[in-house]
VOPAGU-2260 file (C-alpha; in pm, 1 decimal, decimal comma):
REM VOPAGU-2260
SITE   aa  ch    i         X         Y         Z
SITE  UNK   A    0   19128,7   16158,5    8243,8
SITE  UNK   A    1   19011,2   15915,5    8524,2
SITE  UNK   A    2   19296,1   15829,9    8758,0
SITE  UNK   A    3   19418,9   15495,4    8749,8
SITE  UNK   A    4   19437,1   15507,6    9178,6
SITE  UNK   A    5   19025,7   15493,0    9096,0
SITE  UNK   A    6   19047,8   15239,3    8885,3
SITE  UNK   A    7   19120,8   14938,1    9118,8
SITE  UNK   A    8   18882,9   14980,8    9368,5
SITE  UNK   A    9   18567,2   15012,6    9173,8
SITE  UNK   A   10   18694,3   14714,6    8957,4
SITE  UNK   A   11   18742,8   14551,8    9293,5
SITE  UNK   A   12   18356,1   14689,2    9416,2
SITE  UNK   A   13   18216,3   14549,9    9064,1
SITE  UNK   A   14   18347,4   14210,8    9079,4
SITE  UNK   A   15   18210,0   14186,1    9453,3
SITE  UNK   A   16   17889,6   14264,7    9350,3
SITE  UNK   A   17   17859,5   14080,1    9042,9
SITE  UNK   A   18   17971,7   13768,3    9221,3
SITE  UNK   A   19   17765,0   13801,9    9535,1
SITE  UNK   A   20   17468,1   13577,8    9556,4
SITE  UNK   A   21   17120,8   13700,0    9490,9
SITE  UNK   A   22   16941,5   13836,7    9790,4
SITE  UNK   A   23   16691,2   13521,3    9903,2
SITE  UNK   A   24   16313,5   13590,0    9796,1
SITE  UNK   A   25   16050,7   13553,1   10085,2
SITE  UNK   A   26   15798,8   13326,3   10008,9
SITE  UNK   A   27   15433,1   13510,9   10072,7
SITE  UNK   A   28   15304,1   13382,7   10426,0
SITE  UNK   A   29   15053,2   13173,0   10428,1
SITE  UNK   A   30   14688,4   13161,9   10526,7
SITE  UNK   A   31   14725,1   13551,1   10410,9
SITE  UNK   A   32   14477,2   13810,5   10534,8
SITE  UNK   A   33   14387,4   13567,0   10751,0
SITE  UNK   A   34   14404,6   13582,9   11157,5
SITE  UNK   A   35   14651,0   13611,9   11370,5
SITE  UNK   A   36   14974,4   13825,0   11262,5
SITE  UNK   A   37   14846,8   13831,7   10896,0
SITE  UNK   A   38   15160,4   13795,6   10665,2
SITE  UNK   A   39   15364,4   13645,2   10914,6
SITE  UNK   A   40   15344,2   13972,0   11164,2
SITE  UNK   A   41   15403,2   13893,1   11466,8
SITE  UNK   A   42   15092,1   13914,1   11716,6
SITE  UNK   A   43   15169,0   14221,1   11904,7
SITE  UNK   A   44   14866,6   14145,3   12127,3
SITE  UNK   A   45   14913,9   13772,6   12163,1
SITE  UNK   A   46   14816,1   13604,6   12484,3
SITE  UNK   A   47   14559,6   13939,8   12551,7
SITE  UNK   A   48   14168,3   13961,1   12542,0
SITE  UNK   A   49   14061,3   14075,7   12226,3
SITE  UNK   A   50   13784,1   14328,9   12113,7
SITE  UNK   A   51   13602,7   14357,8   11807,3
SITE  UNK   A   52   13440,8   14669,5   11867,3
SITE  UNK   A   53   13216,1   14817,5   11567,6
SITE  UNK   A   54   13013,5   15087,8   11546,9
SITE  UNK   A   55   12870,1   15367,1   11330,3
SITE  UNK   A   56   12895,2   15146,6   10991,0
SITE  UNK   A   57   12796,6   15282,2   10709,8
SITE  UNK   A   58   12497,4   15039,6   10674,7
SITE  UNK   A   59   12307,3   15230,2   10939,8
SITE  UNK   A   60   11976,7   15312,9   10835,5
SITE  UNK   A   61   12121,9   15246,6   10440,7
SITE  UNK   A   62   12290,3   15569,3   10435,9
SITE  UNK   A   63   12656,5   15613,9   10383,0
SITE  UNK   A   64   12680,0   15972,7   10572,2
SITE  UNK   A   65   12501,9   15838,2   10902,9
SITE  UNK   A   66   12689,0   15932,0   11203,2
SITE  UNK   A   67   12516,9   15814,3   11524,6
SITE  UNK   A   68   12601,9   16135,2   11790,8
SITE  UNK   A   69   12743,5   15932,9   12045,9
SITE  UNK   A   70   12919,1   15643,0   11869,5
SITE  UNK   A   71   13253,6   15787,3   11856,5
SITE  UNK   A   72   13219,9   15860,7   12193,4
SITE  UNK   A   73   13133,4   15533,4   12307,8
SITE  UNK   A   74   13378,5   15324,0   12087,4
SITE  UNK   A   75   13667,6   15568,1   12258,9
SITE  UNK   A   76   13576,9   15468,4   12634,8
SITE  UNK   A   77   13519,4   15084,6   12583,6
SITE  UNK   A   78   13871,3   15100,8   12445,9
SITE  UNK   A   79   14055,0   15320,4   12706,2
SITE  UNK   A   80   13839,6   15113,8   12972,4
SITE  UNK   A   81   13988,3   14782,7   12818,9
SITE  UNK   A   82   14356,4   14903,3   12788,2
SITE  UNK   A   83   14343,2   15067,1   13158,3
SITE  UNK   A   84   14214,8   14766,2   13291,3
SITE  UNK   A   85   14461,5   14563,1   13169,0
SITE  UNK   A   86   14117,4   14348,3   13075,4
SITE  UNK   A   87   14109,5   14338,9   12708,7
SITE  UNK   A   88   14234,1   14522,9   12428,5
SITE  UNK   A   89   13996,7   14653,7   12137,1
SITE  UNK   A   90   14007,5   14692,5   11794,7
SITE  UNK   A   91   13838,3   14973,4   11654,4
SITE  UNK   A   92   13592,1   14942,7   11289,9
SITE  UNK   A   93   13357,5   15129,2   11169,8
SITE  UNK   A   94   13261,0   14881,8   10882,7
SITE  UNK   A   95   13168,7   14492,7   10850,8
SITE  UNK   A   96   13430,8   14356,2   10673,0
SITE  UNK   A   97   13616,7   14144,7   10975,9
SITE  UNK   A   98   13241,6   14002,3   11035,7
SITE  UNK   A   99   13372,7   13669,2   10856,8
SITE  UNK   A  100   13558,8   13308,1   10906,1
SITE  UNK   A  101   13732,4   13363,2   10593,7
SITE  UNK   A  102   13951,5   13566,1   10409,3
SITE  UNK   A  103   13875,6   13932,1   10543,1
SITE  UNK   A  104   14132,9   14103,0   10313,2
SITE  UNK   A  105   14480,8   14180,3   10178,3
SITE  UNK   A  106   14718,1   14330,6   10371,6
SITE  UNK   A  107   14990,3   14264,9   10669,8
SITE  UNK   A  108   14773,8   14269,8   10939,0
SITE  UNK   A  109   14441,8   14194,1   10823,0
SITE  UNK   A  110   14226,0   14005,9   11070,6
SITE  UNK   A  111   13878,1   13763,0   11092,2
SITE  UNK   A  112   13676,2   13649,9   11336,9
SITE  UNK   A  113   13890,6   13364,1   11440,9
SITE  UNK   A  114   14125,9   13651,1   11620,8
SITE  UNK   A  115   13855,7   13811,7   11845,1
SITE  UNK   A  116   13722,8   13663,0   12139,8
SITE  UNK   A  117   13384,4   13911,3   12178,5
SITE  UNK   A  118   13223,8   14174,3   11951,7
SITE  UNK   A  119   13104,3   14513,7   12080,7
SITE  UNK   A  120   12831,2   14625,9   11822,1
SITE  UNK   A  121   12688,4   14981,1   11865,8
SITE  UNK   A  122   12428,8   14984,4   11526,6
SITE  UNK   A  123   12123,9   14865,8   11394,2
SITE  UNK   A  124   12080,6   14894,7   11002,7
SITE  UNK   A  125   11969,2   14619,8   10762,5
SITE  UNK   A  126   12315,4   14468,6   10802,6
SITE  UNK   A  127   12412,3   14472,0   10509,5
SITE  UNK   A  128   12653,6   14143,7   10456,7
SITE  UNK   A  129   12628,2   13842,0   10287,3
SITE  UNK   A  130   12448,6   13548,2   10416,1
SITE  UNK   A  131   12849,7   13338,0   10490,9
SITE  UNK   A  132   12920,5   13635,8   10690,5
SITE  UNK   A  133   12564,2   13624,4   10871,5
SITE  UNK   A  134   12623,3   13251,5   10931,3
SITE  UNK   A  135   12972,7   13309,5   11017,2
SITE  UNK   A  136   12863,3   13540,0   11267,2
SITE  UNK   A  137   12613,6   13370,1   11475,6
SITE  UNK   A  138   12842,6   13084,5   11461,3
SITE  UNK   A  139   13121,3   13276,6   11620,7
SITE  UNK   A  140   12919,5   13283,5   11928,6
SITE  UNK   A  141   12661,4   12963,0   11895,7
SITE  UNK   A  142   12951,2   12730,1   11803,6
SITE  UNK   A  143   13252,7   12908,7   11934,1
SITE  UNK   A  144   13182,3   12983,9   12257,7
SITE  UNK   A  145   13236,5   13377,9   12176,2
SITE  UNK   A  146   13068,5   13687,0   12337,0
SITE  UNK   A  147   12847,7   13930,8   12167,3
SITE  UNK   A  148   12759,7   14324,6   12352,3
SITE  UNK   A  149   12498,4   14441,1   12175,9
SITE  UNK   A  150   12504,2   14804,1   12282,9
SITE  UNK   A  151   12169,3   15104,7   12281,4
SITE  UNK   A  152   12018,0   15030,0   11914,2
SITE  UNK   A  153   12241,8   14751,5   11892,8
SITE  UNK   A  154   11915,1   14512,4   11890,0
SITE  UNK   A  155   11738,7   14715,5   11634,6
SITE  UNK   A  156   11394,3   14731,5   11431,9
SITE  UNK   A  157   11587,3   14582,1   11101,3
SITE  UNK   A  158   11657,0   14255,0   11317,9
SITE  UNK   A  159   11278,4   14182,9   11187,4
SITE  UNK   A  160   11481,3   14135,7   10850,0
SITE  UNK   A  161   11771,4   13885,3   11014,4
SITE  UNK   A  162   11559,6   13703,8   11285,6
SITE  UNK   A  163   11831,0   13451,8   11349,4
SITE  UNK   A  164   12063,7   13780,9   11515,2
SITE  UNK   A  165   11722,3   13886,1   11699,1
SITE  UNK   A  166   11714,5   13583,3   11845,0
SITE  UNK   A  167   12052,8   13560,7   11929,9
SITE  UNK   A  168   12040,2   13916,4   12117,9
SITE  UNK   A  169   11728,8   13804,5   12279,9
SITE  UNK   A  170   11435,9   14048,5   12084,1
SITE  UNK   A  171   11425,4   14330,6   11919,9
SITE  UNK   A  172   11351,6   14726,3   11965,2
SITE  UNK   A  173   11059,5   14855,8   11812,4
SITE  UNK   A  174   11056,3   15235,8   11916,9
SITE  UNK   A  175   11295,3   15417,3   12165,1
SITE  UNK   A  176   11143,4   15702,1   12426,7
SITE  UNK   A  177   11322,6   16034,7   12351,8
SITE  UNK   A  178   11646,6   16112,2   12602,3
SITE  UNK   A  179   11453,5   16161,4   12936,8
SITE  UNK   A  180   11513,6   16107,4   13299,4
SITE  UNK   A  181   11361,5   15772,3   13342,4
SITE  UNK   A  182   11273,4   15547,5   13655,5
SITE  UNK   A  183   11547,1   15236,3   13666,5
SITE  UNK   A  184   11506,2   14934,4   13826,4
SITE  UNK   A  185   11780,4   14693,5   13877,7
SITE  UNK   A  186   11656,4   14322,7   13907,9
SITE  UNK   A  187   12039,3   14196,8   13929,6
SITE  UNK   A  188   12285,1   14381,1   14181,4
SITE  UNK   A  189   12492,2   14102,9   14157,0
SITE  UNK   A  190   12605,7   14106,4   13803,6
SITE  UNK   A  191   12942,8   14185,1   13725,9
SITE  UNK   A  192   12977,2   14527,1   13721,2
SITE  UNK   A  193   12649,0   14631,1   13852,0
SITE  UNK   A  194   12774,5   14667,2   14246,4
SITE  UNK   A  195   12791,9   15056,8   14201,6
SITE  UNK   A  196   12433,7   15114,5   14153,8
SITE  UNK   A  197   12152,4   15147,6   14334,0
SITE  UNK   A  198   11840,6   14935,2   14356,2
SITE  UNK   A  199   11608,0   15240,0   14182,6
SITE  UNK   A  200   11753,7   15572,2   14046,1
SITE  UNK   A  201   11623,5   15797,1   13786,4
SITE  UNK   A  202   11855,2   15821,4   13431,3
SITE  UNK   A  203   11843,0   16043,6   13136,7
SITE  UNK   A  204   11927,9   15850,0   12853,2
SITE  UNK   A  205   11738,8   15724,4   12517,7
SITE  UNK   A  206   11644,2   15398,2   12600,9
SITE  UNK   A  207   11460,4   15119,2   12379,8
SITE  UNK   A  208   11108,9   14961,6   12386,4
SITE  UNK   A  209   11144,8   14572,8   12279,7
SITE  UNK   A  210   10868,7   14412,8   12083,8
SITE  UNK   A  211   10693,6   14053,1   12123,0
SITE  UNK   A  212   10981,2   13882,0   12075,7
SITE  UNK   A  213   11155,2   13960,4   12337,2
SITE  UNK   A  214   11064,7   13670,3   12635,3
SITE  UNK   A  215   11175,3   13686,8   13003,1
SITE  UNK   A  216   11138,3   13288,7   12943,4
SITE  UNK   A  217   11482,6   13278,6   12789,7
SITE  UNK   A  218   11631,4   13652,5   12910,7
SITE  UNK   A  219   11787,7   13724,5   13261,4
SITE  UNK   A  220   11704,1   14055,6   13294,2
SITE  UNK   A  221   11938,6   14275,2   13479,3
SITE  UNK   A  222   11775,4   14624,7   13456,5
SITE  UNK   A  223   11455,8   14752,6   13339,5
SITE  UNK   A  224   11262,1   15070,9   13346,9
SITE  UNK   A  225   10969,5   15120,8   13642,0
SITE  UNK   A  226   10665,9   15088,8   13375,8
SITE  UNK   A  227   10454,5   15189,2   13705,2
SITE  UNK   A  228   10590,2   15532,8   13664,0
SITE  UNK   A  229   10569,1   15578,7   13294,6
SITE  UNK   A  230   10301,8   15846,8   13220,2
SITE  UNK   A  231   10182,8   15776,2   12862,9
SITE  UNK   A  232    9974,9   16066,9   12890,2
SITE  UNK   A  233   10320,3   16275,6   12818,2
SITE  UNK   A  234   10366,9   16454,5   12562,7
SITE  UNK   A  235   10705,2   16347,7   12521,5
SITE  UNK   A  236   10636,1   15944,1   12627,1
SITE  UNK   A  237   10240,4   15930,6   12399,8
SITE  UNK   A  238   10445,8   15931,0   12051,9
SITE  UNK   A  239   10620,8   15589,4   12164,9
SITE  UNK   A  240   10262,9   15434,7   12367,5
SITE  UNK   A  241   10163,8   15260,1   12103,2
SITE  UNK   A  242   10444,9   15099,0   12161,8
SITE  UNK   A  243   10434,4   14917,2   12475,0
SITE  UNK   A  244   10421,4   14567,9   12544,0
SITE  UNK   A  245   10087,8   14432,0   12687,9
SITE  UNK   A  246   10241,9   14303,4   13026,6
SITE  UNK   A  247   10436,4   14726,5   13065,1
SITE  UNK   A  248   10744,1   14550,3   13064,5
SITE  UNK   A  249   11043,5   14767,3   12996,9
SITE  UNK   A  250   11384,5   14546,5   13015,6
SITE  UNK   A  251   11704,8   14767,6   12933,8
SITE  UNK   A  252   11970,9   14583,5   13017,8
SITE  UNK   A  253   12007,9   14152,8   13033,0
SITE  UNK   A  254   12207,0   13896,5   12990,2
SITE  UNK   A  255   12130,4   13542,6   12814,3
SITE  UNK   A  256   12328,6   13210,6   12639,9
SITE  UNK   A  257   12345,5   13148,9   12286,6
SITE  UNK   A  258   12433,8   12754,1   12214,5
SITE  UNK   A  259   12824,8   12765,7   12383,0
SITE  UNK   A  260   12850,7   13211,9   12398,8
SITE  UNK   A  261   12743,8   13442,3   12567,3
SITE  UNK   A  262   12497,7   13744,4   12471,1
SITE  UNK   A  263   12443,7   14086,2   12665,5
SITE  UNK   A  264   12235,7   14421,8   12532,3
SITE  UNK   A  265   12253,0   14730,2   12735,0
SITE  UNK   A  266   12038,7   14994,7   12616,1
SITE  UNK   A  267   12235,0   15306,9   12778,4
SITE  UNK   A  268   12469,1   15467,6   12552,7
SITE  UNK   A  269   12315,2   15762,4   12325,9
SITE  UNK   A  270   12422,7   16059,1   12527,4
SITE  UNK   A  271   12792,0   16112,0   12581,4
SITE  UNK   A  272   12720,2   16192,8   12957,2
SITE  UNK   A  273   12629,9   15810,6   12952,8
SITE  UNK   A  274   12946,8   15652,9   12856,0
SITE  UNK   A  275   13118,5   15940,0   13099,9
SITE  UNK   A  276   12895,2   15839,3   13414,8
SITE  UNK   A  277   13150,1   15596,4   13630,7
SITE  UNK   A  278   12853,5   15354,7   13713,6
SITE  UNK   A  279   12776,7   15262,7   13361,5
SITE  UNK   A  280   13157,2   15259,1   13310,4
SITE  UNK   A  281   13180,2   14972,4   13558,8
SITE  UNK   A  282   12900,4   14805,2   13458,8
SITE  UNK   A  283   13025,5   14820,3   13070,4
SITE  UNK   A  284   13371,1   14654,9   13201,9
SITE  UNK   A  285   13179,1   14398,2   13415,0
SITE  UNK   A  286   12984,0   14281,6   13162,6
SITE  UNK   A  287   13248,2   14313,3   12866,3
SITE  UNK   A  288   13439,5   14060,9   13093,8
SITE  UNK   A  289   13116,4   13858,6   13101,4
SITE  UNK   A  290   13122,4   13782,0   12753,9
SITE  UNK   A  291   13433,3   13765,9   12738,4
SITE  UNK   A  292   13432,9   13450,6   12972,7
SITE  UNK   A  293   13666,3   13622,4   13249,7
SITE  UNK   A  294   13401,2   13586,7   13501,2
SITE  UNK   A  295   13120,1   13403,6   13598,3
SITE  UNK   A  296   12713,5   13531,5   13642,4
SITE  UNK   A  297   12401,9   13334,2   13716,8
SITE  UNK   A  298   12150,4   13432,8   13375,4
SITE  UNK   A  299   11881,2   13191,9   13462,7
SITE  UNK   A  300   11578,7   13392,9   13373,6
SITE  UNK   A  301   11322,2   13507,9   13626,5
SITE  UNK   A  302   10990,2   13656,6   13584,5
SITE  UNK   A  303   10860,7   14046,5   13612,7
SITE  UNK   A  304   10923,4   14175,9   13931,4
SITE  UNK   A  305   10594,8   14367,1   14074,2
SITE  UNK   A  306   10680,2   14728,9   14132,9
């Protein structure tokens, strides 16, 4: 038998809740999977810097398994670098799919283009996205006024199949040497970020060889390899001669304008020990702030220095 003491106060609890108004519906946000705060999320890093930084996609080289050895690596210190700085903050991908104007997906926090102010790209591959996100792309930085870091193979031989981004970035690689201690020169001390090194020093890194396309008509280069002390004859350099542009010219690192953005390629970055050497730390933060528009750099081009 239930006890009538119960029986009053769950009468009591019924009519409440039958009476009581349904709870309100929220209306889906709009503009969703859009930019900024995506579903009506607030913008945790609003009024910040922000860093697309992608590398390691699966369309490198067309095979979904590629991992590039140092791309974790690298990805990891440009985003401690940005957050200790106070500079920028980065968001990490390792796909293509935020490479777009438009819709980039569902979900609550879901970003495009329109959120970032520079992308970090550590690839090559046939980039493998459609021709709206291609043209979304190079409009980010042409129209927008955006930066683009193109880092190590981030200018690479399957440009030749996209030469709009090769000409963005300024030319493309055709070969790379194998990870040797090679002669430096830097052209430009007083880039951002380049105050830390030398005038000439020897580096062991794998660093690229840039076809025809590449012109120091419309490049400022900032660092290139001594092509006076390249011996072809090599064993480990002869595989690449075949390689080499007419003029020896070996530019590594440079900086250039696309229509309103700005574009800089840096070569260094396949061995860990790169991204872990202080120097190229500060000159990765110097020029991330570059294209970032924090601070200022004089990229007219200038010819081959004589070595």
């Amino acid at each position: 038998m239930v006890s009538s003491r119960l029986i009053c106060p769950i009468l009591v609890i019924c009519t409440v809740l039958l009476s009581a108004d349904p709870p309100a519906q929220v209306p889906p946000a709009a503009g969703r999977g859009l930019q900024a705060g995506g579903r009506g999320q607030p913008d945790a890093w609003a009024g910040k810097k922000k860093l697309l930084v992608i590398a390691d996609p699966e369309e490198w080289y067309g095979a979904s398994n590629y991992h590039h050895q140092a791309a974790s690596h690298a990805m990891a210190v440009v985003e401690r670098m940005g957050r200790e700085s106070g500079a920028y903050v980065s968001m990490i991908r390792t796909d293509m799919h935020l490479l777009t104007k438009g819709p980039a997906g569902e979900g609550a926090n879901v970003r495009n283009l329109s959120y970032f102010d520079a992308i970090f790209y550590m690839g090559e591959g046939p980039w493998n996205i459609t021709d709206q996100q291609k043209a979304d792309m190079l409009s980010f930085v042409h129209d927008d006024g955006k930066g683009f870091f193109a880092a190590h193979a981030g200018n690479g031989g399957h440009l030749l199949l996209w030469p709009e981004y090769a000409e963005m970035v300024g030319g493309n690689l055709v070969a790379e040497f194998s990870s040797l201690d090679m002669p430096i020169v830097v052209e430009d001390r007083s880039f951002p970020g380049m105050e830390s090194l030398p005038p000439t020093f020897t580096f062991r890194d794998q660093f690229t060889i840039v076809g025809p396309n590449f012109s120091r008509d419309k490049n400022h280069v900032i660092m290139s390899l001594d092509g006076s002390k390249i011996d072809a004859a090599n064993p480990a350099i002869a595989r690449v001669a075949s390689h080499f542009r007419e003029d020896k010219d070996f530019p590594i690192v440079w900086a250039k304008s696309y229509g309103k953005g700005r574009v800089f390629y840096s070569s260094f970055g396949h061995e860990d020990a790169t991204m872990d050497d202080s120097r190229i730390q500060k000159m990765y933060l110097g020029a991330i702030k570059w294209v970032l528009g924090d601070v200022e750099a004089d990229i007219t081009p200038r010819p081959m220095p004589k070595h």
